[in-house]
Structures are given as C-alpha cells and as structure tokens.
C-alpha positions as a Markdown table, in Angstrom:
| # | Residue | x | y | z |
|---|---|---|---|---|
| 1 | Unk | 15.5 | 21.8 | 0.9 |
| 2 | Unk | 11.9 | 22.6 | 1.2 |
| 3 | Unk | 10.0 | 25.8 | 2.1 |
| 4 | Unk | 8.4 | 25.1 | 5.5 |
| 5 | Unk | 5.2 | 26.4 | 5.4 |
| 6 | Unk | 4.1 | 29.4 | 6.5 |
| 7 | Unk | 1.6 | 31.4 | 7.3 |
| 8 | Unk | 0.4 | 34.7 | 5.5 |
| 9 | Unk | 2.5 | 36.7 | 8.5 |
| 10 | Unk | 5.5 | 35.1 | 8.1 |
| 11 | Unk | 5.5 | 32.6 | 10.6 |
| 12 | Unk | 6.2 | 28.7 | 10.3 |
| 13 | Unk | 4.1 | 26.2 | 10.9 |
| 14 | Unk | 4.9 | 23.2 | 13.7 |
| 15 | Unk | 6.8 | 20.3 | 11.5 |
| 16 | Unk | 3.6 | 18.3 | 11.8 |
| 17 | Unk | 2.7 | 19.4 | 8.9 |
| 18 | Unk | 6.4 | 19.4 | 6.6 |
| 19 | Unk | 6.1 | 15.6 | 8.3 |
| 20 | Unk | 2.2 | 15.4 | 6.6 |
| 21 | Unk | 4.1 | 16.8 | 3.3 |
| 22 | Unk | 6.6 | 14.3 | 3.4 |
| 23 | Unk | 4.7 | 11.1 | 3.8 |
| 24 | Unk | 2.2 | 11.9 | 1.5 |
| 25 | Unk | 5.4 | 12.5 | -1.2 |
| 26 | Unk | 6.4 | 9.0 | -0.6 |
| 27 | Unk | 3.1 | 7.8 | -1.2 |
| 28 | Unk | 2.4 | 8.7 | -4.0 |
| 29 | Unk | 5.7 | 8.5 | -5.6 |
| 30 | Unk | 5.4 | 4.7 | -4.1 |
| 31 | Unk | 2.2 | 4.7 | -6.1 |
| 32 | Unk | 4.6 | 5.2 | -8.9 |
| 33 | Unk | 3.4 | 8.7 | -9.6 |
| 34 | Unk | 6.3 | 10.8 | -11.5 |
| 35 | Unk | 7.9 | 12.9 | -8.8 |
| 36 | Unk | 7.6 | 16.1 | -10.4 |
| 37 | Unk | 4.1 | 15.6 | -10.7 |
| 38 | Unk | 3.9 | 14.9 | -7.2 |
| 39 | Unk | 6.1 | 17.6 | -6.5 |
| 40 | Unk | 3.3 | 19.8 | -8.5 |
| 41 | Unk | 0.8 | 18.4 | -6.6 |
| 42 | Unk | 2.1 | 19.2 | -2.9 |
| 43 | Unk | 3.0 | 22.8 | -4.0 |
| 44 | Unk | -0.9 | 22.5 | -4.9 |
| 45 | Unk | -2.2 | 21.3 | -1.5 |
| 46 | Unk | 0.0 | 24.2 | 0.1 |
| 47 | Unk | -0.9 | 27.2 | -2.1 |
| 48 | Unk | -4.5 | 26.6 | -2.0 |
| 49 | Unk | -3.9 | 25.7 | 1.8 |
| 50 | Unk | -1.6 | 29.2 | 2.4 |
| 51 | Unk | -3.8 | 31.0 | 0.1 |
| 52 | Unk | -7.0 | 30.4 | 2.7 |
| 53 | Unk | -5.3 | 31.2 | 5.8 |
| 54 | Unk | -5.1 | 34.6 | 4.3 |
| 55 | Unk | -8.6 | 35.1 | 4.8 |
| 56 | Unk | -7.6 | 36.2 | 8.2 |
| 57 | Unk | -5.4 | 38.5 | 9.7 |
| 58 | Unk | -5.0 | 37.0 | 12.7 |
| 59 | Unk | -1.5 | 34.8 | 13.2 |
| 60 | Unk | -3.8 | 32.4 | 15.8 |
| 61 | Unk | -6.6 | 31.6 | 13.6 |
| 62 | Unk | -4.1 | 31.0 | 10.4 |
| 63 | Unk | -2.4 | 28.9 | 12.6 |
| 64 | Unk | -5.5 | 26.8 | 13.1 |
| 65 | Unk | -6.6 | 26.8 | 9.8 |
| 66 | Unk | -3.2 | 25.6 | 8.3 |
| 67 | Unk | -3.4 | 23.1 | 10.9 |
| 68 | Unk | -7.3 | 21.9 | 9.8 |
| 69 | Unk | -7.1 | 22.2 | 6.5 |
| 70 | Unk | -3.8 | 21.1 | 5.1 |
| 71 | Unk | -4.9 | 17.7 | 5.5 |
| 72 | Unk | -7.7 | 18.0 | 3.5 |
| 73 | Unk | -5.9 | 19.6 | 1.1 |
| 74 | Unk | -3.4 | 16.8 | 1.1 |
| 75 | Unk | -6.4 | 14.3 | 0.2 |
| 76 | Unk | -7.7 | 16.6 | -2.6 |
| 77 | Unk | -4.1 | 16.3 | -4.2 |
| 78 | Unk | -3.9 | 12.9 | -4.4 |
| 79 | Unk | -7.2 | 13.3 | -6.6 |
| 80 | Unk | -5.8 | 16.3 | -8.5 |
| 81 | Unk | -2.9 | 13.7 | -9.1 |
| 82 | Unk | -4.9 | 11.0 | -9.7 |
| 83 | Unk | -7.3 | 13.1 | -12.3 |
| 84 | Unk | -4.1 | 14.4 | -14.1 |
| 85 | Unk | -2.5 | 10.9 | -14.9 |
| 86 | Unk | -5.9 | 9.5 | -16.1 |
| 87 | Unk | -6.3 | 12.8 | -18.6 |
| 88 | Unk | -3.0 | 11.9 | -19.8 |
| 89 | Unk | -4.1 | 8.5 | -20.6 |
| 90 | Unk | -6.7 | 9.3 | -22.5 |
C-alpha cells in the first residue's frame, strides 16, 4: 500500500490527489515505461511537491499548495521520465 500524501504537519491530503497519483501510474506504465521507473518518478512529483508545502507553516495554505501544485508536478514527471529513458538510449 501507498503512503497517502501528506502534508509537512502530518495531515492527509483529500484522495483527489492518491486518485491523480494513480492514473498518472497507469499512464505511463501504459506508455510502456518500466514501473519502477515510474514508481521513481511519482515518489519524485510528491517529494518535490511535499517538500514546497513546507515553505509554510500553516496546515491551510499547505493544504492549498499540495492541492495546486501536485498536478504540475505530476506533468514535470512524466518529462523527468521521459528525459531519463531517452538518456538511457543514448
């Protein structure tokens, strides 16, 4: 089982996001990405994610920020991903 994410107090975040985690999993591993790699690259998207709601200590605003930026950071794995496999290649 996954760890949900959480914010920098402790808290969980609202499965919207576990459910953003999960279909972006089966994308790429539908893309035929190795699923450790993409495994790598969703622990990625939520440590950088995590890392910048820590910027703040209040549990509202972290809330917000996981909730704004997670997707973003979601995007910008699939090019970490993406980046990683063509470095391989060459």
């Amino acid at each position: 089982m996954r760890k949900p994410l959480a914010l920098a107090t402790g808290g969980e975040v609202d499965g919207a996001l576990e459910a953003m985690t999960e279909a972006k999993r089966v994308e790429l591993e539908g893309r035929g990405y190795p699923p450790g790699l993409v495994q790598k690259a969703l622990a990625w998207a939520r440590n950088y994610t995590e890392g910048m709601t820590k910027l703040t200590p209040d549990p509202a605003v972290q809330a917000s920020l996981m909730r704004s930026l997670y997707p973003q950071a979601l995007t910008l794995s699939e090019a970490w991903i993406s980046k990683f496999v063509e470095a391989a290649k060459a």
